[in-house]
Residue frames as qw, qx, qy, qz and C-alpha x, y, z in Angstrom:
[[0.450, -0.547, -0.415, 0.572, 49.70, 12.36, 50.56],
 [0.060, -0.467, -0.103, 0.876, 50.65, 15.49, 49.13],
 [0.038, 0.082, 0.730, 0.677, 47.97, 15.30, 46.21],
 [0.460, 0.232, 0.652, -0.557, 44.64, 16.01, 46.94],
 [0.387, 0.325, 0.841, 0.193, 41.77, 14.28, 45.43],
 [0.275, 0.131, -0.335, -0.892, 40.10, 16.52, 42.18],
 [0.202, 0.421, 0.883, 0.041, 36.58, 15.87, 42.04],
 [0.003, 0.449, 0.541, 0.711, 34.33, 16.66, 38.86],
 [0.213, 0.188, 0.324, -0.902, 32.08, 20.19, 39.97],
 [0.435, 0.322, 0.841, 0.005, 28.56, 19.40, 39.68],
 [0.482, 0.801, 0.008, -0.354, 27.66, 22.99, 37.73],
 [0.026, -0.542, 0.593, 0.595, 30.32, 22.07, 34.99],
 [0.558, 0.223, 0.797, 0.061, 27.58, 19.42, 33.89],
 [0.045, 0.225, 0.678, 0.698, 26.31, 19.71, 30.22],
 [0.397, 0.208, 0.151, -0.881, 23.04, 21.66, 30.59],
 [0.323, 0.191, 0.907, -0.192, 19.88, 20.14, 30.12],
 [0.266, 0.207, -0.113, -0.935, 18.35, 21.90, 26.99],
 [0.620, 0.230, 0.641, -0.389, 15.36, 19.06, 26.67],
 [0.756, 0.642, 0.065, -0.107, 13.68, 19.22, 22.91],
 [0.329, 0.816, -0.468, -0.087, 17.26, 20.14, 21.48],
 [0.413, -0.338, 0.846, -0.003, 18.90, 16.94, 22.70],
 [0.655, 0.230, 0.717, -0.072, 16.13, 15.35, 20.37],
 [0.317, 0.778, -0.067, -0.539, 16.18, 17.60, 17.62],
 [0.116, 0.353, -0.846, -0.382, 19.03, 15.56, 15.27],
 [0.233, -0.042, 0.941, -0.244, 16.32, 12.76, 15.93],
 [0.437, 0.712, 0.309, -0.454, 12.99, 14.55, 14.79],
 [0.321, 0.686, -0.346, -0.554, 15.19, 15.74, 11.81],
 [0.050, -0.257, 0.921, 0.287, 16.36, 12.00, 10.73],
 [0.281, 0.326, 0.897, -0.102, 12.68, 10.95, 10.94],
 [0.456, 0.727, 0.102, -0.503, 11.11, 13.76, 9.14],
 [0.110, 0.619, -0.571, -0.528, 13.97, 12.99, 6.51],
 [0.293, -0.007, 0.950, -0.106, 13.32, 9.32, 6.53],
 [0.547, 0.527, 0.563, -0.325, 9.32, 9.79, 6.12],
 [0.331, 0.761, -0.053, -0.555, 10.05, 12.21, 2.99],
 [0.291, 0.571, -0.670, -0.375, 12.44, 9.86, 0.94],
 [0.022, 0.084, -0.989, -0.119, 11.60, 6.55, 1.62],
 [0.287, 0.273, 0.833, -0.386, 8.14, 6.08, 3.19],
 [0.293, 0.563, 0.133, -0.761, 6.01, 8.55, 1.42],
 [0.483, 0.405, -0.614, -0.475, 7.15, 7.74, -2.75],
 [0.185, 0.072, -0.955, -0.222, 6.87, 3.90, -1.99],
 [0.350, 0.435, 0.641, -0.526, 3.14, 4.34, -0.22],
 [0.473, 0.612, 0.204, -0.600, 2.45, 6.05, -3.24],
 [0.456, 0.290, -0.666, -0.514, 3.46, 3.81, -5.71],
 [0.040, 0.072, 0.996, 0.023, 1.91, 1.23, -4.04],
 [0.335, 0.501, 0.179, -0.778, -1.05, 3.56, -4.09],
 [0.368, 0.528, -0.525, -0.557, -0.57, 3.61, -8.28],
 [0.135, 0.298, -0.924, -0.197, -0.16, 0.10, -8.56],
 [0.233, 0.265, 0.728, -0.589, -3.29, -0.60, -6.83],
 [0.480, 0.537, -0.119, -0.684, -5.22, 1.38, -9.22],
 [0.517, 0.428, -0.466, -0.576, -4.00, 0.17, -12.04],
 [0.046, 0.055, 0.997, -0.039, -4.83, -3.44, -10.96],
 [0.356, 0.523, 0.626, -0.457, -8.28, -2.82, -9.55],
 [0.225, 0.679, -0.250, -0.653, -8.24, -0.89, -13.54],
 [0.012, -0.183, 0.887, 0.424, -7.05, -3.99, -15.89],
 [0.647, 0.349, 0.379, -0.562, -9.83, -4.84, -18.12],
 [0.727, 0.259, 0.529, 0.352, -9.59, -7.48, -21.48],
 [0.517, 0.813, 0.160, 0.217, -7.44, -5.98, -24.17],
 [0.065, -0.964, 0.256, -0.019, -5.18, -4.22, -22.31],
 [0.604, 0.541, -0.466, 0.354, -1.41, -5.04, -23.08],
 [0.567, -0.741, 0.360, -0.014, 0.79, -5.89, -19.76],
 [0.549, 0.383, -0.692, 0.272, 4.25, -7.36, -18.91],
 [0.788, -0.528, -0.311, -0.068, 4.31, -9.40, -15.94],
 [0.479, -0.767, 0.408, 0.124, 6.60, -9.72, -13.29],
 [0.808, -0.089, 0.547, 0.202, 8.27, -12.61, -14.86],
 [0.053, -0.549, 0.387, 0.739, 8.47, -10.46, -18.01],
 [0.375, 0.455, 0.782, 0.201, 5.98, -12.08, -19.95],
 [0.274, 0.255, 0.040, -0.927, 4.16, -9.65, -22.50],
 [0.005, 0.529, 0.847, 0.048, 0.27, -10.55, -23.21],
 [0.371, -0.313, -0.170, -0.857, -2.49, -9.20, -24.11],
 [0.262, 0.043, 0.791, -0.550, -5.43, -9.69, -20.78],
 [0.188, -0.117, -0.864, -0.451, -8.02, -12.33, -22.24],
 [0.580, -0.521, -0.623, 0.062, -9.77, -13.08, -18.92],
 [0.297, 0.354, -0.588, 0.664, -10.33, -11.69, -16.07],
 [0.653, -0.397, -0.644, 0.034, -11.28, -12.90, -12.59],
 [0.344, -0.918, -0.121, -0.153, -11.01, -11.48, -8.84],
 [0.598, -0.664, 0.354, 0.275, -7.30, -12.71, -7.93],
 [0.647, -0.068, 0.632, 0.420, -6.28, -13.73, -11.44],
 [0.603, 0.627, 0.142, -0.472, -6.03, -13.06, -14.92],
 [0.835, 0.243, 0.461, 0.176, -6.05, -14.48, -17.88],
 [0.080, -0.810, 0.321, 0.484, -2.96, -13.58, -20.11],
 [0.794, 0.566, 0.220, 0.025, -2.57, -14.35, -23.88],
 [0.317, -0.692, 0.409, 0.503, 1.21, -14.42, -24.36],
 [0.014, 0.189, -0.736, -0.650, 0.65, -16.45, -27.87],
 [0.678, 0.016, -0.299, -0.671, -2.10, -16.94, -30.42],
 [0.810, -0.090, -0.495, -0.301, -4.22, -19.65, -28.44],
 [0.498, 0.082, -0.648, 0.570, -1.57, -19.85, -25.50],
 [0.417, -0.774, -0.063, -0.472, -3.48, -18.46, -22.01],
 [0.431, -0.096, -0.682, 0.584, -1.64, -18.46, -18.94],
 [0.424, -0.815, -0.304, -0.254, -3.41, -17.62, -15.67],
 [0.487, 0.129, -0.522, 0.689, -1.41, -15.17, -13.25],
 [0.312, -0.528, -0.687, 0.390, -1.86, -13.60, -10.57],
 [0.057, 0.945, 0.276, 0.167, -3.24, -9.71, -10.34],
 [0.425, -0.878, 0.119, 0.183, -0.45, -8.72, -8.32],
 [0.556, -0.074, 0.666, 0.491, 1.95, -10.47, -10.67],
 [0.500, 0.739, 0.261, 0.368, 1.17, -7.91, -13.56],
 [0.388, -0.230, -0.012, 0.892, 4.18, -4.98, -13.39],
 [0.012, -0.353, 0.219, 0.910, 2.57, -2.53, -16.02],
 [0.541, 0.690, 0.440, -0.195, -0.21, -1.95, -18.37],
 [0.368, -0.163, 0.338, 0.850, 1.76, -1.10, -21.61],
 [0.348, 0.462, 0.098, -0.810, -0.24, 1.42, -24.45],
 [0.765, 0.359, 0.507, -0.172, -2.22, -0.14, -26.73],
 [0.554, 0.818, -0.157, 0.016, -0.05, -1.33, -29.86],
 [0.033, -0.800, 0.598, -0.028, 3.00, -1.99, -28.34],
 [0.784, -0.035, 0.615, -0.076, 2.68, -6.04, -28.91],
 [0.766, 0.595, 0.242, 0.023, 2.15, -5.41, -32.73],
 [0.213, 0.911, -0.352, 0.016, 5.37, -2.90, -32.58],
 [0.632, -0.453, 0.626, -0.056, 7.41, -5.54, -30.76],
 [0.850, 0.116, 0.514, 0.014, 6.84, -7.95, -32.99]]
């Protein structure tokens, strides 16, 4: 009775400043593209290469951590020489690295 009722004014809303509400938003995706997307396009970029690159002779370690020297090679596969007379056939995509030539004989 003696209280009256308090009701919210409608200028005391938050202003509407459009872009700037989105701004924290733009800034997580710009941050986003720059550290994650970008470096892992371009190593898959790299890695590409140096598949579409692998030519007999060249030294690799596989995924599986096999090192071989590449005997064979085919369009989805190649042929890996991990011992004298031993060939295994993996897949192209299933080669991590191309080590430098020599680094089989140092190993050993």
């Amino acid at each position: 009775m003696f209280i009256s009722n308090a009701y919210a004014d409608a200028a005391a809303a938050a202003p509407d400043n459009g872009i700037m509400n989105f701004l924290p938003l733009i800034a997580l995706i710009v941050v986003f593209y720059f550290l994650i997307l970008r470096p892992q396009t371009k190593r898959a970029k790299e890695q590409k290469t140096m598949i579409a690159a692998l030519q007999r002779g060249d030294e690799v370690v596989t995924v599986g951590g096999e090192v071989g020297t590449v005997s064979k090679v085919y369009d989805q596969y190649v042929g890996v020489e991990i011992a004298e007379n031993l060939i295994v056939m993996v897949q192209k995509s299933a080669i991590q690295s191309v080590l430098p030539k020599g680094t089989i004989k140092a190993i050993k």
